[in-house]
Phi, psi and omega in degrees: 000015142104346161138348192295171170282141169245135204227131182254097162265145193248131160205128179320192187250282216299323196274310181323288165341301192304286191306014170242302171308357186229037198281323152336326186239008141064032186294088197325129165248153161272139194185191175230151189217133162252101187285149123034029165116334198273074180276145175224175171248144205223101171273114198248139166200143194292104180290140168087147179291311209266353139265290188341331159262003170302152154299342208254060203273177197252173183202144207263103169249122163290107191300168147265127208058036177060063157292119174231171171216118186095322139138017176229167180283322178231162198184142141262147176271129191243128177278324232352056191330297181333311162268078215269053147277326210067355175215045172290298197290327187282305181285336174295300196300333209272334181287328146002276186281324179286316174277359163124322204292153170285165202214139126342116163283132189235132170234114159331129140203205207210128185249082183268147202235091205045073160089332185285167151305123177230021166130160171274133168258182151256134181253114161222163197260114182294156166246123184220178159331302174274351154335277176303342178267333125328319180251040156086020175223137198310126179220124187269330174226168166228147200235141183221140187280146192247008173194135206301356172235037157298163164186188187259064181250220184281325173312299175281309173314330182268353147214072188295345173322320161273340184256359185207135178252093166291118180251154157156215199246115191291012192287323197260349179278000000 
């Protein structure tokens, strides 16, 4: 694994199929992902806009049966075709971090796929709900872009529905 952590995802031939025949619609299979040695059960499904017809894609995994690593629940494999640096993302979060603002835990790892190699990732920390709440803040809504050149401007706004997936407590939306 090249000295990196290595994470060994397991998926049958029949969930394998599914999560390939549904790559668009990015549907969670079941499966196993092994961490740094550590096995868990795992709901895998193919993650990011900006990959996704890549050979090379990135994948969302939820443990399962209240599984945790790290002390979360969820997790992504970052293919990051885009960046053939490979640490674009490692050196952005850590300069972040270095000014005080919060940052995504991001780790290189070498990624195999029912036994084959199937490339170094990022092992990243999503930002999500439970992001903020690991670090001790309270979140009534989270506003997620729902294709990467939303913004607020007058188009999306006026249909935000296509352009943002608000999740959060509806008292507050």
């Amino acid at each position: 694994a090249y000295g990196l952590t290595r994470v060994d995802l397991t998926i049958d031939s029949e969930n394998l199929a599914k999560l390939n025949a549904t790559v668009w619609a990015k549907v969670p299979v079941s499966g196993r992902v092994t961490i740094g040695g550590r096995e868990l059960k795992t709901n895998v499904s193919y993650s990011g806009k900006s990959t996704i017809d890549a050979i090379k894609k990135s994948y969302e995994l939820e443990l399962a049966d209240g599984e945790r690593f790290r002390g979360r629940s969820r997790y992504r494999l970052s293919s990051a075709i885009m960046d053939s640096s490979g640490v674009k993302s490692a050196v952005g979060f850590k300069a972040f971090e270095t000014a005080g603002l919060m940052a995504p835990r991001i780790e290189p790892v070498a990624v195999f796929l029912n036994g084959d190699y199937a490339g170094l990732f990022s092992l990243l920390e999503p930002v999500d709900r439970e992001f903020l709440e690991t670090r001790g803040i309270a979140v009534k809504n989270l506003v997620k872009l729902q294709y990467s050149n939303a913004d607020f401007g007058e188009e999306n706004l006026l249909d935000t529905e296509a352009a943002f997936d608000v999740k959060g407590d509806p008292e507050f939306l």
